[in-house]
C-alpha positions as CSV (number, residue, x, y, z in Angstrom):
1,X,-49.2,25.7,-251.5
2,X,-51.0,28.8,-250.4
3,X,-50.4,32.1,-252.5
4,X,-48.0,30.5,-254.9
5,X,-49.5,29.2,-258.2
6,X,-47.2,28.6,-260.3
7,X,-43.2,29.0,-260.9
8,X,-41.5,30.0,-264.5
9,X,-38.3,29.2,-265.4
10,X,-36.3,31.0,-267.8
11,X,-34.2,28.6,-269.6
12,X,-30.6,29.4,-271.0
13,X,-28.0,30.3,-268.1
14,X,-30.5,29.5,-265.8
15,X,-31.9,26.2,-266.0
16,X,-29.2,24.6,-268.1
17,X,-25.7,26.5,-268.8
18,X,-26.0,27.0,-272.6
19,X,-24.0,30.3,-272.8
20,X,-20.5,28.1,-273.7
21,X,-22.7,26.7,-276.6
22,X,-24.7,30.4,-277.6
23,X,-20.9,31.9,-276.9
24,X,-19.0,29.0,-279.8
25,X,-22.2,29.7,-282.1
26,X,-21.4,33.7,-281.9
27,X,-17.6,33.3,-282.3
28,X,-18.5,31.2,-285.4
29,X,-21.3,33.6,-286.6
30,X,-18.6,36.7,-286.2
31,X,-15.7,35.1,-288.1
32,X,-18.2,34.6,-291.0
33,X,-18.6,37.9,-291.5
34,X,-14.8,38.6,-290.9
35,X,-15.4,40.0,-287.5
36,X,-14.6,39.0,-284.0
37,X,-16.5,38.4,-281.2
38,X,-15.9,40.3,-278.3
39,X,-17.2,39.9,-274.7
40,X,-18.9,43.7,-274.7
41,X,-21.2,42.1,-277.7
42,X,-21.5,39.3,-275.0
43,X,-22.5,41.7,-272.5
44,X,-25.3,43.3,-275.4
45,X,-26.7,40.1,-276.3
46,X,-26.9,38.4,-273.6
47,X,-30.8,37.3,-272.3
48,X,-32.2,38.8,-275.9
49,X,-34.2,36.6,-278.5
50,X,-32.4,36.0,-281.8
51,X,-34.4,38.4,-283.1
52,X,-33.0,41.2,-281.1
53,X,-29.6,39.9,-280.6
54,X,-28.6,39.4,-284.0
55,X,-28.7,42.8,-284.7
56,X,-26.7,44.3,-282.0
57,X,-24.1,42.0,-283.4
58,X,-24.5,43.1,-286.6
59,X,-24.0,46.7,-285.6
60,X,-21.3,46.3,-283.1
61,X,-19.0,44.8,-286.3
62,X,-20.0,48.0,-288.1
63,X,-21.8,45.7,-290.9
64,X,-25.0,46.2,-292.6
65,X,-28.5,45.5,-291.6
66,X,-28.6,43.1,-294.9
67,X,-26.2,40.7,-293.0
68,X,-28.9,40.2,-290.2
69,X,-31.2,37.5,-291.4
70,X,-28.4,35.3,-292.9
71,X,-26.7,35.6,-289.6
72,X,-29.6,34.7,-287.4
73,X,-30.4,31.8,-290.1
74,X,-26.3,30.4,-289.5
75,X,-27.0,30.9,-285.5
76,X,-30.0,29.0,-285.0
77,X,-28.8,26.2,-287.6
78,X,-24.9,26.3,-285.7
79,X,-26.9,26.1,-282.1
80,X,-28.8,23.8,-282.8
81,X,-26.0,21.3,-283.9
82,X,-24.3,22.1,-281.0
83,X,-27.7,21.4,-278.5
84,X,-27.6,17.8,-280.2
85,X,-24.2,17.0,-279.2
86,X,-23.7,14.1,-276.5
87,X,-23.2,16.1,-272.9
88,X,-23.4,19.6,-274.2
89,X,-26.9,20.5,-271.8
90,X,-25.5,21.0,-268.4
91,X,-28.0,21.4,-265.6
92,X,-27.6,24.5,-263.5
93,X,-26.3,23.0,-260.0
94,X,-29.9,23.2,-258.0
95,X,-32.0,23.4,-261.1
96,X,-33.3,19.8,-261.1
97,X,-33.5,19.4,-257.3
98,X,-35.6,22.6,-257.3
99,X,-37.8,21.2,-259.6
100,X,-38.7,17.8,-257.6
101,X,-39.0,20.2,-254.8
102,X,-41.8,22.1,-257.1
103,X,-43.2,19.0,-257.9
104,X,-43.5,17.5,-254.4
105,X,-45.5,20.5,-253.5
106,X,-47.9,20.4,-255.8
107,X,-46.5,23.6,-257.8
108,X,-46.9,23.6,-261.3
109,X,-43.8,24.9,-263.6
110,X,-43.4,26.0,-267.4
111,X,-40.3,26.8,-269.3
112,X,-40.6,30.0,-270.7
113,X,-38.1,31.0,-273.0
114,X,-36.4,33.2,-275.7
115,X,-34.6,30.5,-277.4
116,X,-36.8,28.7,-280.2
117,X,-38.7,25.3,-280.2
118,X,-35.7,23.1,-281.8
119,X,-33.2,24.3,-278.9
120,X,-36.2,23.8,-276.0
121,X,-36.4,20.0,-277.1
122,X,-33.0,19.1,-276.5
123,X,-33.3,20.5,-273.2
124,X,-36.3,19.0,-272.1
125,X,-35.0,15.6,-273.4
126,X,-32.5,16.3,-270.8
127,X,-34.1,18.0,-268.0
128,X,-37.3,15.8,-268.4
129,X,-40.3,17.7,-270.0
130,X,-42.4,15.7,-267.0
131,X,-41.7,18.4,-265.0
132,X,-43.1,21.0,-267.0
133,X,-46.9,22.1,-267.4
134,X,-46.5,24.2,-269.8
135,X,-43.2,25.0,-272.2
136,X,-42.9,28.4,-274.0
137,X,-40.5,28.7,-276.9
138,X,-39.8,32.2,-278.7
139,X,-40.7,31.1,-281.9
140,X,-44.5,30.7,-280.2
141,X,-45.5,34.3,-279.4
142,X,-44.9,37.5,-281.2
143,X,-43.0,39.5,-278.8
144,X,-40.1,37.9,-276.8
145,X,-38.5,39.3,-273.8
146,X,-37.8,41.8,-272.2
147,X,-41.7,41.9,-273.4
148,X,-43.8,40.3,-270.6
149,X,-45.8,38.3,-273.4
150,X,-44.3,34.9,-273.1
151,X,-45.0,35.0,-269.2
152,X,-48.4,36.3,-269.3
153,X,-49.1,33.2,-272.0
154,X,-47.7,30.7,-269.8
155,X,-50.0,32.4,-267.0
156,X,-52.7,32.2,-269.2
157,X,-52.2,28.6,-270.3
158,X,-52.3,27.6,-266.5
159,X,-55.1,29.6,-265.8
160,X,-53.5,31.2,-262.9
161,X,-52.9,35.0,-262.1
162,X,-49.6,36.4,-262.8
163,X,-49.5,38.4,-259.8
164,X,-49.6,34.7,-257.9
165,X,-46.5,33.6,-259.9
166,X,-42.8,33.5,-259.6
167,X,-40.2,34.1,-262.1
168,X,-36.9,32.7,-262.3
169,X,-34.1,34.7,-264.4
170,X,-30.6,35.0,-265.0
171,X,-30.6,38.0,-267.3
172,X,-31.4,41.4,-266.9
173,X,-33.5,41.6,-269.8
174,X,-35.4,38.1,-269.3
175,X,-35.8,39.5,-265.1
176,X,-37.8,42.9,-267.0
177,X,-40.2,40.7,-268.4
178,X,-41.2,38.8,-265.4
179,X,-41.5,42.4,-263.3
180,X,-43.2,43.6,-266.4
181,X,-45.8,40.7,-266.4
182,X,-46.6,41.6,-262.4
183,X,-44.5,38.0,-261.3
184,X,-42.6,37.9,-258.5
185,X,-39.2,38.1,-260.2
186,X,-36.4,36.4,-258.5
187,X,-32.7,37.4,-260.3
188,X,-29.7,34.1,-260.0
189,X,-27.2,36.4,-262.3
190,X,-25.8,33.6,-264.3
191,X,-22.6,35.9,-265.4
192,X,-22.9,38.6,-262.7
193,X,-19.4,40.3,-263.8
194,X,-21.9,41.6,-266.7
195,X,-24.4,43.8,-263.7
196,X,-24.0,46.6,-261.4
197,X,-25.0,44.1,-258.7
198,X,-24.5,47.6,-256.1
199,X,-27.8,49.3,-257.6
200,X,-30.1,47.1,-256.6
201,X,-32.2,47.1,-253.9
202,X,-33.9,43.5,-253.9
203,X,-34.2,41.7,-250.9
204,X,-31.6,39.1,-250.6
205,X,-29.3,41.4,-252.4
206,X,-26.7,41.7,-249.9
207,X,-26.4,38.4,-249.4
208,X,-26.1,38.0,-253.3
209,X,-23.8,40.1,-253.2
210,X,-21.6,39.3,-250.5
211,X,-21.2,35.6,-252.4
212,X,-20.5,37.1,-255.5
213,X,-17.8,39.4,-254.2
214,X,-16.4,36.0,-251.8
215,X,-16.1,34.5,-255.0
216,X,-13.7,37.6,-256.4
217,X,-16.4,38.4,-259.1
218,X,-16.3,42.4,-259.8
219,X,-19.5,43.2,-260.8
220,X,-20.0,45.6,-263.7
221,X,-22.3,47.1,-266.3
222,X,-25.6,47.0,-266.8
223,X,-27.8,47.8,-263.4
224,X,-30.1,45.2,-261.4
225,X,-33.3,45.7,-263.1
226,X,-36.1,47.6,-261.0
227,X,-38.7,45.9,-258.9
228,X,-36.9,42.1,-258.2
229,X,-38.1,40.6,-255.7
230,X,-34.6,39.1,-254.6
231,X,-31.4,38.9,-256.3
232,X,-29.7,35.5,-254.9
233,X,-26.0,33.9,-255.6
234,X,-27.5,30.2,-256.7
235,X,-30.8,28.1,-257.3
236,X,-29.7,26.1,-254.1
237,X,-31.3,29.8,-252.3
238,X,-33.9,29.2,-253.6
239,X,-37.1,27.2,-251.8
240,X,-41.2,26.7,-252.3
241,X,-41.5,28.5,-249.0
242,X,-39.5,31.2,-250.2
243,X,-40.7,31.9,-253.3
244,X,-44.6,31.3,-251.2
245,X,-43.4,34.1,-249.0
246,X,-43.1,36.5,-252.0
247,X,-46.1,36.1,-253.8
248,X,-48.1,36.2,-250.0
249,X,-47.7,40.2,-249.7
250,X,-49.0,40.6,-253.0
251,X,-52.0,39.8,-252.9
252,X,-53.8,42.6,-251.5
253,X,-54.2,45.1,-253.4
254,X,-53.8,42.7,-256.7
255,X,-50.7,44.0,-258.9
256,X,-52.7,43.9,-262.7
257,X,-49.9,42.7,-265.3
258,X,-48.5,45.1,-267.9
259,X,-50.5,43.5,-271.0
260,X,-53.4,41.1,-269.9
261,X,-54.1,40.7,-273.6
262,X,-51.7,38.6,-274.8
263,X,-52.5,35.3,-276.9
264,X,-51.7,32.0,-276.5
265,X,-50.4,31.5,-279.8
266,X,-48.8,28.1,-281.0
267,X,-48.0,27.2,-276.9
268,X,-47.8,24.1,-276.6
269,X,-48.6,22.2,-273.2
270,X,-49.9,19.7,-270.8
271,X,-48.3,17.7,-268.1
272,X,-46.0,15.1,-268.6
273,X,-45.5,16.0,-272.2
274,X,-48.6,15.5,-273.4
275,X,-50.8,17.5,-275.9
276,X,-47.4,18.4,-278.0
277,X,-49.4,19.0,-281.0
């Protein structure tokens, strides 16, 4: 295609519906420490790295900092258990279809995510790693989002500008880092109860919106984050030609990313699987 080089797609809640297996993981991870987990630590958590979401746990239950990396050790162990288990990675409804769409159209993709390299492989075991160029795990750069680094490596990887790309979120901190990186960020709120879905101003908002409400969802909380490029109800919105049209306008004058500067790291990539080192 023309203006569009390449698409990123953010991984939990959006490609594949993890959050039922992150959400039994956290219930566990709470009861440990004699706790409970409740949906406003959902709400916290929710499109962080385990890094960053570990500790707002820890804090909500009023524990101390010392219970963090024992915590974040249990939840990575207990999630990845769960990952393995026959028919626990779910395909969003669209995600796959959108992919041979990508792929037909000469498009390259990467999965870019928070989650680390043990939870990506049981997803792209199921997804099919073929489709991927490049796959960005958050064990594999040194800043995870809402930072823009792991979408400014996978740009880098590809060779392509970011200003030229499109990023695919669910979260509002995962849809930051792909405005922060100078993508084309396109929102699909995977729990939208958990956004102020009214304060944004993205285009395809209101029709968002509208399905959302059809669907007797109240939206809530935290607000639309600033400079989407659309905010839609489902991946089956979503099209090459639309996501062409939105990188088109940009163009001209170039939008430079937030931090050019950041390193590859321990990506690994190349079509089809290949060059896994």
């Amino acid at each position: 295609m023309g203006s569009l080089a390449a698409v990123f797609f953010d991984m939990d809640g959006l490609l594949v519906d993890t959050e039922p297996i992150w959400t039994i993981a956290e219930h566990e991870a709470a009861a440990r420490l004699g706790g409970e987990f409740t949906p406003a630590m959902k709400r916290a958590m929710i499109g962080h790295g385990i890094d960053t979401a570990v500790p707002l746990m820890v804090s909500m239950l009023g524990l101390p900092a010392s219970d963090v990396a024992p915590t974040a050790e249990f939840l990575l162990r207990r999630s990845a258990e769960l990952f393995r288990e026959p028919g626990a990675i779910v395909p969003q409804p669209g995600a796959v279809e959108l992919l041979v769409a990508l792929r037909a159209a000469g498009v390259p993709t990467a999965l870019v995510s928070s989650s680390f390299r043990d939870l990506m492989e049981p997803v792209l075991h199921v997804i099919g790693d073929e489709f991927f160029a490049v796959t960005v795990a958050g064990d594999e750069v040194t800043r995870r989002k809402p930072d823009p680094e792991p979408y400014l490596t996978a740009a880098r990887v590809l060779g392509v500008d970011p200003v030229r790309c499109v990023v695919l979120e669910d979260s509002p901190s995962g849809a930051r880092a792909g405005v922060a990186a100078g993508c084309a960020t396109i929102m699909i709120p995977s729990m939208p109860d958990l956004l102020d879905l009214a304060a944004s101003g993205a285009s395809g908002a209101s029709g968002a919106l509208e399905a959302l409400e059809a669907s007797g969802v109240a939206a809530r909380g935290e607000p639309v984050p600033a400079g989407l490029a659309a905010l839609l109800a489902s991946l089956h919105d979503v099209t090459p030609d639309l996501m062409e049209s939105l990188t088109t306008p940009r163009l001209s004058p170039p939008l430079r990313p937030s931090r050019p500067g950041c390193e590859v790291g321990g990506v690994r990539h190349g079509f089809g699987g290949e060059d896994r080192a």
